[in-house]
KOLKELUM-48235 format. One record per residue (C-alpha): residue number from 1; residue in three letters; y, z, x. Coordinates in nm, 4 decimals. Example, Ala and Ser with C-alpha at 12.3 -4.5 7.8 and 13.67 -1.06 7.14 Angstrom:
{seq=1 type=Ala north=-0.4500 up=0.7800 east=1.2300}
{seq=2 type=Ser north=-0.1060 up=0.7140 east=1.3670}
This chain:
{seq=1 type=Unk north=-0.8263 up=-2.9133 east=6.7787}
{seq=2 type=Unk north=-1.0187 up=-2.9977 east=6.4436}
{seq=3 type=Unk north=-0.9152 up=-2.8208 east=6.1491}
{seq=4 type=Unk north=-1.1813 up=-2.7258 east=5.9401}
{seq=5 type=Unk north=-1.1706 up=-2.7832 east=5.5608}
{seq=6 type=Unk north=-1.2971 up=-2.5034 east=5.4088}
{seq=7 type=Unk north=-1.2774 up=-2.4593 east=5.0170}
{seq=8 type=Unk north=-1.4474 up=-2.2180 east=4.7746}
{seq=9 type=Unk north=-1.5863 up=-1.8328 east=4.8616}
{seq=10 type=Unk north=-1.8458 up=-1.6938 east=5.1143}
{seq=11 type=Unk north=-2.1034 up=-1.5063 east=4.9798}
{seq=12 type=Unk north=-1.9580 up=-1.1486 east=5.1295}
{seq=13 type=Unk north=-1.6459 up=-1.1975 east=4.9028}
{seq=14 type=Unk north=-1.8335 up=-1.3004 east=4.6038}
{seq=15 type=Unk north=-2.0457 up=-0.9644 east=4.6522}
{seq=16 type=Unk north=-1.7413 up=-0.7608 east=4.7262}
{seq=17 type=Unk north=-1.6028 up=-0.8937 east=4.3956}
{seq=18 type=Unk north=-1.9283 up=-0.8342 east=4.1650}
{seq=19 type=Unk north=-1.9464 up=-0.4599 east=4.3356}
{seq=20 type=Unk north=-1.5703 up=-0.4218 east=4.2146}
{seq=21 type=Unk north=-1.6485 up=-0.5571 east=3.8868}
{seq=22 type=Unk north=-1.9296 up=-0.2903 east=3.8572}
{seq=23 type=Unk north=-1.7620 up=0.0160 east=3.9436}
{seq=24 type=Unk north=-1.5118 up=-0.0751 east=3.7026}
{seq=25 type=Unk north=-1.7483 up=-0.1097 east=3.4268}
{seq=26 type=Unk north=-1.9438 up=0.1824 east=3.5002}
{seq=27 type=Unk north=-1.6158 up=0.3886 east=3.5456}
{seq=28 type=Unk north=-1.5183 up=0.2366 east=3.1821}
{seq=29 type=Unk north=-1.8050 up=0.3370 east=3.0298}
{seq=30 type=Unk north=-1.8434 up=0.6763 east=3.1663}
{seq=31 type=Unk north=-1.4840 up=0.7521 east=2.9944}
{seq=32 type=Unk north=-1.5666 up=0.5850 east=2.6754}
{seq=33 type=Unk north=-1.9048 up=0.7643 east=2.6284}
{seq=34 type=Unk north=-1.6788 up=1.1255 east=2.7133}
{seq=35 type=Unk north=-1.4445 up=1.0479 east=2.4729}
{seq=36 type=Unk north=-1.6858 up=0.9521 east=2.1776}
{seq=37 type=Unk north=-1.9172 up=1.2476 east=2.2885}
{seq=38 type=Unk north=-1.5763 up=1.4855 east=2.2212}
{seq=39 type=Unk north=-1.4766 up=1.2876 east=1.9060}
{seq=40 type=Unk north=-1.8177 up=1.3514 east=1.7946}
{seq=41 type=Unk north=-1.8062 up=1.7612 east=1.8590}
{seq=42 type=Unk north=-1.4781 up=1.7737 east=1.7185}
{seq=43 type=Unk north=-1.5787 up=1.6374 east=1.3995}
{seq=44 type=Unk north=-1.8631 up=1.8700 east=1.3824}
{seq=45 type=Unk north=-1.6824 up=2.2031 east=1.4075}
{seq=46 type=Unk north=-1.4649 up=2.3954 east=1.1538}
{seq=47 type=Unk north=-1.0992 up=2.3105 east=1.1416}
{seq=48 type=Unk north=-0.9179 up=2.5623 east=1.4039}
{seq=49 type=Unk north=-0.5924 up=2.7001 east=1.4147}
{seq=50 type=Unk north=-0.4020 up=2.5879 east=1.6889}
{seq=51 type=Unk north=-0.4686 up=2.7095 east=2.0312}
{seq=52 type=Unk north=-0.2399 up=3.0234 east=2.0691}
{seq=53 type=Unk north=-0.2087 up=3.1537 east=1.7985}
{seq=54 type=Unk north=-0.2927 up=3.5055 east=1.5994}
{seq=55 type=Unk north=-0.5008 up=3.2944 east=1.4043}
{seq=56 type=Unk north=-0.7363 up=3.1077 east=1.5952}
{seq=57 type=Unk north=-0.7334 up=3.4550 east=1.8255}
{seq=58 type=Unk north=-0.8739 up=3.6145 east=1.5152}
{seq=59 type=Unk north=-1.1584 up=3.3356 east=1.4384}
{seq=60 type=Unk north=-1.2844 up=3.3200 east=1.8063}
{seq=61 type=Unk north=-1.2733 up=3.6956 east=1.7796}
{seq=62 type=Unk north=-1.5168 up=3.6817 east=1.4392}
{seq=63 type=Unk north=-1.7112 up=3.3903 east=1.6399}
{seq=64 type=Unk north=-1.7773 up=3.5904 east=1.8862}
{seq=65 type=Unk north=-1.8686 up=3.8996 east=1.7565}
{seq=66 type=Unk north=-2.1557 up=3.7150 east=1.4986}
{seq=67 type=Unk north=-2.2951 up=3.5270 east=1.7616}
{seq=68 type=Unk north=-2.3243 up=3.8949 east=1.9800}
{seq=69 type=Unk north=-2.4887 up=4.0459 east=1.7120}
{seq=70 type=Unk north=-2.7292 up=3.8024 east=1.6616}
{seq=71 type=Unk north=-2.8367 up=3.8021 east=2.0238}
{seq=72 type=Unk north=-2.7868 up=4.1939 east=2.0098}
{seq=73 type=Unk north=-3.0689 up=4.2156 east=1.6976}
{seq=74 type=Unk north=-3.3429 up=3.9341 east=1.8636}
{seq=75 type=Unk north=-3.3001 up=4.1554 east=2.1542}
{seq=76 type=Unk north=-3.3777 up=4.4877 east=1.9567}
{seq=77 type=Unk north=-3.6388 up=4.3173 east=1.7884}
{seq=78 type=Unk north=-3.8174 up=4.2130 east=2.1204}
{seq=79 type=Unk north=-3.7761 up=4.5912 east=2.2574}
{seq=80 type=Unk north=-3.9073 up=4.7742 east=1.9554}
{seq=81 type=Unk north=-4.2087 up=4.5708 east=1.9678}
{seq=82 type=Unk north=-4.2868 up=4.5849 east=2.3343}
{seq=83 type=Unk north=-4.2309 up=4.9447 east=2.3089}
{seq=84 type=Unk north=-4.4591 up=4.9990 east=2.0431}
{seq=85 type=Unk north=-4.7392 up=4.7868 east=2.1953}
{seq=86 type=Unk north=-4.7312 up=4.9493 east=2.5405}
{seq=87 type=Unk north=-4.7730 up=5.3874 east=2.4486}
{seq=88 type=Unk north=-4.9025 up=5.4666 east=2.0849}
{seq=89 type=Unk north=-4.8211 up=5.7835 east=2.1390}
{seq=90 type=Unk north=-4.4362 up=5.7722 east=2.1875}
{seq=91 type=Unk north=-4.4839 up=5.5993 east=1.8501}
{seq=92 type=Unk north=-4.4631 up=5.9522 east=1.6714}
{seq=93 type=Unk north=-4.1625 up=6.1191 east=1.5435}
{seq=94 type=Unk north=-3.8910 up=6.2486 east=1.7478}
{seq=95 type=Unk north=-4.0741 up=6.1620 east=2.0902}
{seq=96 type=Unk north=-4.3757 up=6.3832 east=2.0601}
{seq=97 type=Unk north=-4.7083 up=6.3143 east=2.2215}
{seq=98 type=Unk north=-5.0408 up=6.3377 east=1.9893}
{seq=99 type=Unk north=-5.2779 up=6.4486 east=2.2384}
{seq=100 type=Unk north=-5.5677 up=6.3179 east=2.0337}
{seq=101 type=Unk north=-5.4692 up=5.9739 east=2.1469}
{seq=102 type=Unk north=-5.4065 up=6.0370 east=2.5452}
């Protein structure tokens, strides 16, 4: 029996190896564009109390309530003027119908 001399890698481990060596970079740089992406946020927002506390309640309380009323005027805004545009004659005061335009 011949013993063969072998020396060096077949082209299956050398693939298996560069497919390792991939996922590990990928994985790397997922992670490190996450972390700059919350490094970049963070130093884009106001200072907050910590997380807890009466504090920080109170600003995501005010937070919350300005952004709601902004959304709660656009959307007053968009129902007045529909409203108006679609009967003229519920345009009058208190409700009441001018016949002359019916």
């Amino acid at each position: 029996m011949k013993l063969s001399n072998k020396k060096g890698f077949s082209a299956v481990e050398l693939l298996a190896g560069i497919a390792v060596i991939v996922v590990i970079v990928i994985a790397g740089g997922y992670i490190y564009i996450k972390n700059n992406n919350e490094k970049t946020t963070q130093a884009n927002t106001a200072p907050s109390a910590p997380a807890g506390t009466t504090q920080n309640i109170n600003q995501i309380t005010s937070n919350d309530a300005s952004l709601e009323t902004s959304v709660e005027k656009e959307t007053d805004a968009k129902v007045q003027s529909q409203a108006g545009s679609y009967n003229s004659a519920v345009n009058q005061a208190g409700g009441s119908y001018n016949e002359s335009s019916l």
